[in-house]
N, C-alpha and C positions, 0 to 999 in steps of 0.2 A: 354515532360517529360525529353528526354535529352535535352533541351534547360536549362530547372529548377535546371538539377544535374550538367550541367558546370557552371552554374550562382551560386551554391552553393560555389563549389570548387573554385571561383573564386574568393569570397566575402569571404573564410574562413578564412585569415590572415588579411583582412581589418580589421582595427581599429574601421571600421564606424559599425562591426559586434554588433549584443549586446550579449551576450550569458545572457544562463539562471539563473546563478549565479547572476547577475548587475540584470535582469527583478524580479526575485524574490526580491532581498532587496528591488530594488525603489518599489516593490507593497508591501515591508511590512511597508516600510516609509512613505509610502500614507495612508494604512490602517490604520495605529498608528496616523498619523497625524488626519486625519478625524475623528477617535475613539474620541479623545481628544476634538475634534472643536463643533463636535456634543454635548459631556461629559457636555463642557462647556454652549452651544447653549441650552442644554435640560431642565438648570435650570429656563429658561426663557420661557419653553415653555409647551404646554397643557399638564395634567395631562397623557393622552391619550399616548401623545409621550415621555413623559417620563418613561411611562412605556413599551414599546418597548424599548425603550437603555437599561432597565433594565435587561429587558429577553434577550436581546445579548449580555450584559457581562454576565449575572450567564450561558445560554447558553457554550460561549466562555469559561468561567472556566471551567465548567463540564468537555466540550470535552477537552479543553489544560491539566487540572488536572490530565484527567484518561490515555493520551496516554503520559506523560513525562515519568513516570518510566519504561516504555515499551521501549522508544527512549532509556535511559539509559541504558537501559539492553541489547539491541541489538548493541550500542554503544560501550559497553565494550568487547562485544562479539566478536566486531569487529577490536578492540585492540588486541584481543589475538588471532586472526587471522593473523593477519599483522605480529605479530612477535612468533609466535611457527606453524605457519603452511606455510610450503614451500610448490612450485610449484610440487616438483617431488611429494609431498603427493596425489596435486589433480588431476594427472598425472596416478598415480597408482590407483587409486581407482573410478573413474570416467571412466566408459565404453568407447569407440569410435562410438562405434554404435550408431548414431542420436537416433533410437526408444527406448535403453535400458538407454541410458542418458537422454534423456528427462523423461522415468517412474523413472530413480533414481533422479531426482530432486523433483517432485513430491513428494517422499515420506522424502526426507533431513529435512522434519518438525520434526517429531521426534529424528533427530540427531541436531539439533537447534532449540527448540522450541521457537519462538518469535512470534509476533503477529504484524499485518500489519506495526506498528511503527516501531518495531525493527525492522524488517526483509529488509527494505529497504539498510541499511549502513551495514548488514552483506553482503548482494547481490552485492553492491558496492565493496566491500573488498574481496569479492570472486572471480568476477571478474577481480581484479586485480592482484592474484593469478593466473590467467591464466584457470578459470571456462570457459566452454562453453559456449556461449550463451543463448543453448535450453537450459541448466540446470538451468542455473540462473532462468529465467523466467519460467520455471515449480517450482522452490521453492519459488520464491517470487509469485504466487497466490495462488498455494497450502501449505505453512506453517502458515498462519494465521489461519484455519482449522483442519492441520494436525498434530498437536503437543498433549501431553497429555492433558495439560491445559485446551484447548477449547475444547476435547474430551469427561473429567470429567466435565467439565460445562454444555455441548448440553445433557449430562447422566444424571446430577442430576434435568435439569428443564425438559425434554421429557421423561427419561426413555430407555429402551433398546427396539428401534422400528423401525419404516419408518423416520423417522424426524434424528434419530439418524445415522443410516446405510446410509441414501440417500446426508446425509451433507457429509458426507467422500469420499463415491465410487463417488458423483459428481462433489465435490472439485477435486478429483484427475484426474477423466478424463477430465475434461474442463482446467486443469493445463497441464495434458500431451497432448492433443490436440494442442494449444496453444504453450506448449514449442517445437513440433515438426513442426510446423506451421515455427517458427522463426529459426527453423535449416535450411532452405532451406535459408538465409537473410547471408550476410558477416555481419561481428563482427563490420566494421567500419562502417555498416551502418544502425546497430541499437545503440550501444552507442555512446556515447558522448567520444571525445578525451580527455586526461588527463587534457592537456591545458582549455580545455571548462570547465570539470566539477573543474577544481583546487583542487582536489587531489593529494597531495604528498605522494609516499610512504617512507618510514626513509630507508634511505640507511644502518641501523644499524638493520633489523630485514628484514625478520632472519638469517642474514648474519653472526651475531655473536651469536652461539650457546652456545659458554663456559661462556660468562657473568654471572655474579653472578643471581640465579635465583630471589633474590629482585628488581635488577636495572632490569631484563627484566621485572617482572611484572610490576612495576612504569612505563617504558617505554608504555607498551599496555593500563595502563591506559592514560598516556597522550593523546596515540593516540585518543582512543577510545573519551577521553575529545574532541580533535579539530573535530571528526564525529560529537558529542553531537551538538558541536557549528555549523557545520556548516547545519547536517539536519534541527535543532530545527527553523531557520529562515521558511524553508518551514512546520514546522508544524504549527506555530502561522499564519503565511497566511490562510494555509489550517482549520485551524479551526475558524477563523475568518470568512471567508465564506461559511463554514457547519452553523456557527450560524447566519451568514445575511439571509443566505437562510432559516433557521427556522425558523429568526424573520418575515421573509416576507410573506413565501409561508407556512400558518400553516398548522400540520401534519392532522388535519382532515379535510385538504381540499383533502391530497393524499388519504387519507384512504375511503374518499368518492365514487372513482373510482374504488375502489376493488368491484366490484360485478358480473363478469366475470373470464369464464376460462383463460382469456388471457388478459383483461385488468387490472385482481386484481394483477396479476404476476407483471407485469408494475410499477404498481402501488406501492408493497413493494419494488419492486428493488430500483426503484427510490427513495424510501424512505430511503432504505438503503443506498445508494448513497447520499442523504443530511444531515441525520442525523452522519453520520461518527463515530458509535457506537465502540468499540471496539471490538475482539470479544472474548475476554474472559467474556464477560458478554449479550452480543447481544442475547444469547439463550433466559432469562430469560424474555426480551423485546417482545423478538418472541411468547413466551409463551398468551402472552397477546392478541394475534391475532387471535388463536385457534378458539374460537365461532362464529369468523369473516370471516375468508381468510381460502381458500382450503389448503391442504395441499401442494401442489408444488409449490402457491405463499408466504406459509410460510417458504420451504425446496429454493426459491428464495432469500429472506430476508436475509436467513443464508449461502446461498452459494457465491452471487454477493458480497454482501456487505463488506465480509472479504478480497476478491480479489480488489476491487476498490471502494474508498469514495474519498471526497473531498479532506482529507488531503493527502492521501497516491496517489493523481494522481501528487500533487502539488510537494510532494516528488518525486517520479520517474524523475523528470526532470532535479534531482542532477546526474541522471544517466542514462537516455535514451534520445535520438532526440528528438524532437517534434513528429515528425511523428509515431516515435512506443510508445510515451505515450499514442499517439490517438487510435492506435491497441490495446495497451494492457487496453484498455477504452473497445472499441467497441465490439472486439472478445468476451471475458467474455460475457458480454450483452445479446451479439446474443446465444452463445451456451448455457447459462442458461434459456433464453429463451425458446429455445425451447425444452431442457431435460424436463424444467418444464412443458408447454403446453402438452409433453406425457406425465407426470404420473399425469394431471388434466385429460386429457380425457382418456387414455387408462389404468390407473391404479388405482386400488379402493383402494387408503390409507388415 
């Protein structure tokens, strides 16, 4: 292990490094490329196979269509972060206490309600304000959950019940779990350094307060614009392989193995996890499982899937190591896992 961590630090200024920025473009210049080769290759080929490249572009629209105005809005959000919200703001307001900063990150969904897209480039911008660690990552898995938005959505397709109340009190404890988990970790050895992730912040915000309040807001949009640019490469990746993976592994082949207390659980997570739903609309998806899936591998579906899908792992890597994108994979996982397995076997909802 410390053989791995001086081999890091030793390798970190080498040129020969690749960071995640350069790995993400060349896989989204490969995926674009082969998109195209196939595009072209499939005019020539069985009716069969043309109809799979079919259903991996309208797939790939779907999901690219419904999380851009999300990345937008989170984007901009995060312009106006950088330039009206200083350090002593998050200084003051933000506890010391490991356990009461990780439960107020937790609940920061409703003081920014974004949804897995957005929430990624606000969490970046947050931390670069000088956010704690455990907070950040108690808001980036519990905001996609915990905001109005998705609140009045899981209300209008479940109603006021188990499905409703268990998405929130779950979301939050497996967020604050999780965020205090990563408080025990240094800062530099869960993010990414500024260099790695190529993040600039404007040396004009928010250092210059008295600015005309037009030229600050133009200013937050531009920023917000270069986030736009520079998340959106990791979402067309991520959604290109939410929809390879649809076109390949179809959804009732997952939903086949939902016939267990434990392995239907699996079964929707995993689902949720390839399908890379949104979750301002995931509920009404969920709805459609009712007659099928227990209720914990349904309150699963709704709880994993807003914490971590394909696009938003691929995301995380504009702003975590490798090694805590894998955590903040795997922890989720395990702890929904097994909240869910108790309220299949020990609770009658």
């Amino acid at each position: 292990m410390a053989t791995t961590e001086k081999l890091e630090e030793a390798t970190a200024g080498s040129p020969l490094t690749t960071s995640p920025n350069s790995l993400i473009t060349r896989l989204l210049i490969a995926l674009i490329a082969a998109t195209v080769i196939v595009g072209v290759l499939s005019n020539f080929a069985p009716p069969e196979v043309r109809g799979r490249f079919a259903t991996f572009v309208t797939i790939f629209m779907g999901i690219f269509v419904e999380a851009v105005p999300f990345l937008v809005a989170g984007s901009i959000v995060s312009g106006l972060i950088e330039v009206y919200v200083g350090r002593q703001a998050i200084e003051r307001f933000v506890p010391r206490n490991p356990i009461a900063a990780a439960f107020v990150g937790s609940l920061l969904g409703f003081t920014f309600p974004v949804c897995e897209c957005g929430v990624v480039p606000v969490t970046r911008r947050l931390y670069q304000k000088g956010l704690p660690t455990s907070v950040g990552i108690a808001f980036l898995l519990s905001a996609p959950v915990v905001n109005p938005v998705v609140i009045l959505s899981t209300y209008t397709a479940f109603g006021w019940g188990p499905v409703l109340i268990g998405r929130l009190i779950f979301s939050i404890l497996i967020a604050f779990t999780v965020g205090i988990i990563f408080s025990l970790a240094k800062p530099q050895e869960v993010l990414l350094e500024t260099g790695d992730s190529r993040i600039e912040t404007s040396p004009s915000s928010p250092a210059a307060p008295h600015s005309p309040l037009l030229t600050r807001f133009w200013q937050a949009l531009a920023i917000g614009g270069d986030d736009f640019l520079d998340m959106g490469r990791y979402l067309i990746v991520g959604s290109m392989l939410a929809a390879l993976m649809q076109t390949i592994v179809p959804q009732a082949t997952l939903l086949a193995l939902g016939s267990g207390p434990i392995i239907s659980i699996i079964a929707l997570m995993v689902l949720a996890y390839v399908l890379s739903i949104c979750s301002t609309v995931d509920a009404f998806l969920a709805l459609s499982f009712v007659n099928t899936f227990t209720t914990g591998s349904i309150l699963g579906f709704l709880v994993f899937g807003p914490m971590v899908d394909i696009k938003s792992s691929l995301m995380f890597l504009s702003v975590f190591r490798r090694r805590t994108v894998a955590y903040l994979i795997l922890l989720p996982f395990l702890l929904t896992l097994l909240m869910m397995v108790i309220v299949n076997l020990n609770l009658n909802w």
